[in-house]
KEGUBA-500972 format. One record per residue (C-alpha): residue number from 0; residue in three letters; x, y negated, z. Coordinates in steps of 0.02 Angstrom, whole numbers, always signed. Each point is the difference from the previous one (the first is absolute). Layout:
BEGIN
R  nr rest     xx     yy     zz
R NUM  ALA      X      Y      Z
...
***
This chain:
BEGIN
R  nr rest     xx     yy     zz
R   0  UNK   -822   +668   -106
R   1  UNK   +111   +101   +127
R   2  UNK   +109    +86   -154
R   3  UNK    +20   -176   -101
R   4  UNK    +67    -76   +174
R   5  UNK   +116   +151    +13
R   6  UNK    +61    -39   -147
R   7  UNK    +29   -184    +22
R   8  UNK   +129    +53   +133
R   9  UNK    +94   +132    -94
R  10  UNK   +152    -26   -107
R  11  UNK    -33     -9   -167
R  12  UNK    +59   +128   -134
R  13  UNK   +204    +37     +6
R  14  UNK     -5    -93   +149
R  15  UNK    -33   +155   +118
R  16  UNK    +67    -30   +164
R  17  UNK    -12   +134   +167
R  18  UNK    +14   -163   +106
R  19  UNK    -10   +157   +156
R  20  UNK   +181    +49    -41
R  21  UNK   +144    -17    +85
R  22  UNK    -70    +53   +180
R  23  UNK    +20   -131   +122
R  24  UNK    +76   -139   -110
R  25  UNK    -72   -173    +38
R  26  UNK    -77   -120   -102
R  27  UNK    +36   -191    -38
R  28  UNK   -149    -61    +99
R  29  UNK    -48    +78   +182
R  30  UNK    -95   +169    +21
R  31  UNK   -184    -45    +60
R  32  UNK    +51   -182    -37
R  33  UNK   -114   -137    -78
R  34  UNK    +67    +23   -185
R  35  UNK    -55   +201    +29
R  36  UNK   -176    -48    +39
R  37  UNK    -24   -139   -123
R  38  UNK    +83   +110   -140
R  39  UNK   -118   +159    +54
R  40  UNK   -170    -93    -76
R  41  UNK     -1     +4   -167
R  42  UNK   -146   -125    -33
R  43  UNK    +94   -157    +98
R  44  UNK   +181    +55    -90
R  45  UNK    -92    -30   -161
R  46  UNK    -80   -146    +41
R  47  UNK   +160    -70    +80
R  48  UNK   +105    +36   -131
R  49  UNK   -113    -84   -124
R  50  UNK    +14   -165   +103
R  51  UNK   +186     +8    +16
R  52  UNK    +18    +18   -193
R  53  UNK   -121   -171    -20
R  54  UNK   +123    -79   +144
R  55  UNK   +131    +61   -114
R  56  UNK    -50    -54   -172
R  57  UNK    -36   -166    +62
R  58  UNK   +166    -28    +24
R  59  UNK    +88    -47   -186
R  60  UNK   +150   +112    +24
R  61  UNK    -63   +154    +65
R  62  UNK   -144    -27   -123
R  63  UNK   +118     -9   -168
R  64  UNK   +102   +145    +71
R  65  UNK   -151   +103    +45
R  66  UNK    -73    -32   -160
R  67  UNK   +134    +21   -106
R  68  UNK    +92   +145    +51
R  69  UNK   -111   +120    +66
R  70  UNK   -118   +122    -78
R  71  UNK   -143    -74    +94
R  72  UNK   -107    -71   -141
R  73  UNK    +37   +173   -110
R  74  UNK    -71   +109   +147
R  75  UNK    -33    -83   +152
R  76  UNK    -94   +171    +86
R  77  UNK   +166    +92    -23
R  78  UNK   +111   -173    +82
R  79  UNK    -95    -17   +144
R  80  UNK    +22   +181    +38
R  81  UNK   +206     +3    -18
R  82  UNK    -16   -186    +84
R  83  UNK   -123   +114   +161
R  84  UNK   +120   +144    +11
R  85  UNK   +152   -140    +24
R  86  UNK    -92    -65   +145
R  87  UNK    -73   +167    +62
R  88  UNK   +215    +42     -4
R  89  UNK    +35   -133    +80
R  90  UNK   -130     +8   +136
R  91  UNK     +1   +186    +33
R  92  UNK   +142    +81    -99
R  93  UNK   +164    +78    +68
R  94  UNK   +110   -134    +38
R  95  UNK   +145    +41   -131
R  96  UNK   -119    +48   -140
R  97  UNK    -90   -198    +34
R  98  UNK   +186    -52    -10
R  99  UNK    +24    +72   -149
R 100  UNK   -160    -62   -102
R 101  UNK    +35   -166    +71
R 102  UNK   +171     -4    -69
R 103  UNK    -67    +45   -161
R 104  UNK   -126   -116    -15
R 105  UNK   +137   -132    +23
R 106  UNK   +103    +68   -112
R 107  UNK   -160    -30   -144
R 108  UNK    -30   -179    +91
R 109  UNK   +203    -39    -66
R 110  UNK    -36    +24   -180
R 111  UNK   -168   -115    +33
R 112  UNK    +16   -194    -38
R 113  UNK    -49   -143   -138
R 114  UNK    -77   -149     +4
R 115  UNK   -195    -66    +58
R 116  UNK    -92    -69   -130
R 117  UNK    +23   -163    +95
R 118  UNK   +207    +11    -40
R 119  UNK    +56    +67   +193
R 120  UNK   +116   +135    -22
R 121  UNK    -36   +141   +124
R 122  UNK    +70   +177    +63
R 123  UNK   -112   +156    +68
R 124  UNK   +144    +11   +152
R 125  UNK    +23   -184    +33
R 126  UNK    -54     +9   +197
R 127  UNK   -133   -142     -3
R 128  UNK    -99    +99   -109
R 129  UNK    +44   +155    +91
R 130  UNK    -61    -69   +148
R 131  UNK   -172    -60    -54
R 132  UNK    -60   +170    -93
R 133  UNK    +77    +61   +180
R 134  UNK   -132    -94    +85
R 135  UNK   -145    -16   -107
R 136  UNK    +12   +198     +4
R 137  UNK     -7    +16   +184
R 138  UNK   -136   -132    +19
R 139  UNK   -100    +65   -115
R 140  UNK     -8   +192    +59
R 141  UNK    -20    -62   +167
R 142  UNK   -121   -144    -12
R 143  UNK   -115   +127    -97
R 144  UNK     +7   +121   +131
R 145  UNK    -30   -140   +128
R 146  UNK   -151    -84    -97
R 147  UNK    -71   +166    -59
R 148  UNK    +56   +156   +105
R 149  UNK    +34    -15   +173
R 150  UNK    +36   -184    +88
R 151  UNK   +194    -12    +31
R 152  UNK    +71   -108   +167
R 153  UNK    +85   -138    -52
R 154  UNK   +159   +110    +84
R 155  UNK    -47   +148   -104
R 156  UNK    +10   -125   -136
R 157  UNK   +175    -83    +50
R 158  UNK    +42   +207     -4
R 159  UNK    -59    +18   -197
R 160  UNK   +163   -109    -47
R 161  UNK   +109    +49   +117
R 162  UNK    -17   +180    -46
R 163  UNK    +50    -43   -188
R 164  UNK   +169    -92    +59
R 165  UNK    +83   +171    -52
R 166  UNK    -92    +34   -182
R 167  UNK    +32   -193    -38
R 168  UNK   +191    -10    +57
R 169  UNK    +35   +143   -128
R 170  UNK   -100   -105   -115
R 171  UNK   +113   -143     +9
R 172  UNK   -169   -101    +85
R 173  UNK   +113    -67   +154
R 174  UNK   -137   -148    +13
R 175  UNK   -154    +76    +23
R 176  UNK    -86    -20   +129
R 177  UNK    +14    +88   +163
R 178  UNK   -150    -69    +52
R 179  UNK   -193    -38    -37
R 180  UNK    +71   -203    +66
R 181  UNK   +148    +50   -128
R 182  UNK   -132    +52   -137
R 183  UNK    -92   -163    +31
R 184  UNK   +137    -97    -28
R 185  UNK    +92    +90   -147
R 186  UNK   -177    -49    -81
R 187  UNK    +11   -191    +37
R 188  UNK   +166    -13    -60
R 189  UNK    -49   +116   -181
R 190  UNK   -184   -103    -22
R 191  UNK    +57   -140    -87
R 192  UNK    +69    +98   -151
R 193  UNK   -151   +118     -8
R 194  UNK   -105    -11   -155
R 195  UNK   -156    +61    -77
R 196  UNK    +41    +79   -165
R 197  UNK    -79    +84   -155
R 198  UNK    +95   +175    +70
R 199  UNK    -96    -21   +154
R 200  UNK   -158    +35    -84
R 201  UNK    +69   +129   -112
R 202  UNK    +35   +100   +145
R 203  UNK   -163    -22    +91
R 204  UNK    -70    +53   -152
R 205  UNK   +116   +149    -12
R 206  UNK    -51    +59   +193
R 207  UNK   -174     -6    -41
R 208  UNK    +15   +120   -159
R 209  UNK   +153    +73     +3
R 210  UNK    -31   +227    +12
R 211  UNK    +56    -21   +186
R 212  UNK   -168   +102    +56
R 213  UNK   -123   +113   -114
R 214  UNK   -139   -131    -95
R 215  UNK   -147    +51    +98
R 216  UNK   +113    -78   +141
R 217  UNK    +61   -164    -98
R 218  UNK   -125   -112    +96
R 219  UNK    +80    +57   +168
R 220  UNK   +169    -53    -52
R 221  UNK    -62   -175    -36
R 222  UNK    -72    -20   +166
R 223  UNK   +174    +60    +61
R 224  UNK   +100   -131   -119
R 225  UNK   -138   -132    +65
R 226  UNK    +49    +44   +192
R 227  UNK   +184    -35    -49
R 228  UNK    -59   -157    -70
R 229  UNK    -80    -46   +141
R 230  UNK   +136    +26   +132
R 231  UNK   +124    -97   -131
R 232  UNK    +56   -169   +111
R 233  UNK    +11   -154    -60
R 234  UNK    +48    -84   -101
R 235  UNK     +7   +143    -90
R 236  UNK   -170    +42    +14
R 237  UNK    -81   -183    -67
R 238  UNK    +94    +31   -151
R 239  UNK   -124    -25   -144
R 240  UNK    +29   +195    -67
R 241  UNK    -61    +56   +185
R 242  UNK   -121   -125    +44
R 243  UNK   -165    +71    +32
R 244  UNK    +66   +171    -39
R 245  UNK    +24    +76   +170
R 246  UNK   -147   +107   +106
R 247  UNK   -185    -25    -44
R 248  UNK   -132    -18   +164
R 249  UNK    -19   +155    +81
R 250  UNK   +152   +104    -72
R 251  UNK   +126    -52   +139
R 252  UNK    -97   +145    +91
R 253  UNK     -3   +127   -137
R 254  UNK   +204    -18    -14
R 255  UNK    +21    +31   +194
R 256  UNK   -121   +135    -15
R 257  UNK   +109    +70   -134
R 258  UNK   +170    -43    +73
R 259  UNK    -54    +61   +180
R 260  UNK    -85   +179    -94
R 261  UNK   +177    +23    -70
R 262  UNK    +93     -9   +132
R 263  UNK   -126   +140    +77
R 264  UNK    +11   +119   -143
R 265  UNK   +130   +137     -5
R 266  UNK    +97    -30   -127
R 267  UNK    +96   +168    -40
R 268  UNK   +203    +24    -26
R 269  UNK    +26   -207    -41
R 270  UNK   +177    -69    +52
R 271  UNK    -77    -65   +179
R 272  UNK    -27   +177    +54
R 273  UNK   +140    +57    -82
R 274  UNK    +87   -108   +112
R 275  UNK    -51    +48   +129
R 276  UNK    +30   +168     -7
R 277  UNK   +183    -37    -40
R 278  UNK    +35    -98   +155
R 279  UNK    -93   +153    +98
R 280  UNK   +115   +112    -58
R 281  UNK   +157    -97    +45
R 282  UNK   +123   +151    +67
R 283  UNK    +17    +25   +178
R 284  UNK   +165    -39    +97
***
């Protein structure tokens, strides 16, 4: 159990970052911060990021882009692990090497656009879209480590947003939220044009047997796919592909258990201790 989570946090192959190099340069988000704490358990960051992508595939636009021009479907273990180490950059890395990725990602986003099977025209860096995969992103890490880790103020929650004004700026995500208030209403104003979908339930299905952890462990990444379901809001969440779908009695307490046992473990040379040992080795002046 401790190795596979080790691995969950670790770039994938050809990805290899020393995220404790240069001494002493700052990341986007604050040392010690929220976003450092939330990002540091491994079991809520998966869960999290499964119910931002079910935010974000409700959504028509982000869906068709999603869908269509990424290599998700063709190996989904290996695209959440590039998608992890772009947040684990953005969240922990060296300030100009998170500048860097983040200007390359929009640099792919450019060359993404088409049209929704319902005839909208859309583009990966038009800023309303921007600014909901923003938020859904930064809900859903921090609502899972809320519901499932460790109970976050509603202050320490207000933090979780503000913290990621600097990752979603370079984004080109000038609306999202600075706020949990801001996060509450960026989802009123999105819920009427959120829609259940066929895609939707290809991807729960993909999260349930996708290679993500060894077989043996295949039934404990359902339960973790169900948690993510379960923290989903609505309307989202009454959507007839995740109706019924979300934790079964008595495994609310064997998620915490396993969120609150991760965030206990040590879990070797990962980018959070990396981290830190960067900013403790800052030069002296």
């Amino acid at each position: 159990m401790r190795a596979q989570i080790q691995a969950l946090m670790k770039p994938p192959a050809g990805m290899e970052f020393d995220f404790s190099q240069p001494a002493g340069e700052p990341s986007l988000a604050p040392a010690g911060g929220i976003a450092w704490q939330v990002f540091a358990n491994p079991v809520s960051l998966f869960i999290g990021g499964v119910t931002a992508v079910l935010l974000e595939l409700a959504e028509p636009s982000v869906r068709t882009g999603v869908w269509d021009h990424s290599s998700f479907q063709r190996d989904p273990g290996l695209r959440l692990r590039r998608t992890g180490f772009a947040a684990m950059m953005t969240v922990y890395g060296p300030r100009t090497a998170a500048e860097k990725l983040i200007a390359n990602v929009v640099r792919i986003h450019g060359h993404v656009h088409g049209t929704t099977p319902g005839g909208v025209p859309y583009h990966a860096n038009d800023p309303r879209l921007l600014d909901w995969v923003q938020a859904t992103a930064t809900f859903g890490f921090t609502e899972a480590y809320h519901r499932y880790a460790r109970t976050l103020s509603a202050r320490e929650k207000d933090a979780a947003f503000a913290e990621a004004e600097d990752a979603a700026r370079l984004y080109g995500a000038t609306g999202a939220p600075r706020s949990w208030a801001g996060w509450d209403a960026t989802l009123a104003g999105i819920a009427p044009g959120l829609e259940g979908s066929a895609i939707l339930a290809d991807f729960i299905r993909i999260m349930g047997e996708a290679p993500i952890l060894p077989a043996p462990m295949r039934p404990l990444q359902r339960l973790l796919v169900r948690a993510a379901i379960e923290i989903t809001p609505e309307p989202v969440r009454s959507l007839p592909q995740l109706r019924g779908r979300g934790l079964r009695l008595g495994e609310a307490t064997l998620v915490r258990a396993l969120a609150r046992g991760a965030g206990l473990l040590p879990l070797g040379d990962t980018p959070p201790a990396q981290a830190a040992r960067r900013l403790a080795a800052a030069p002296h002046t």
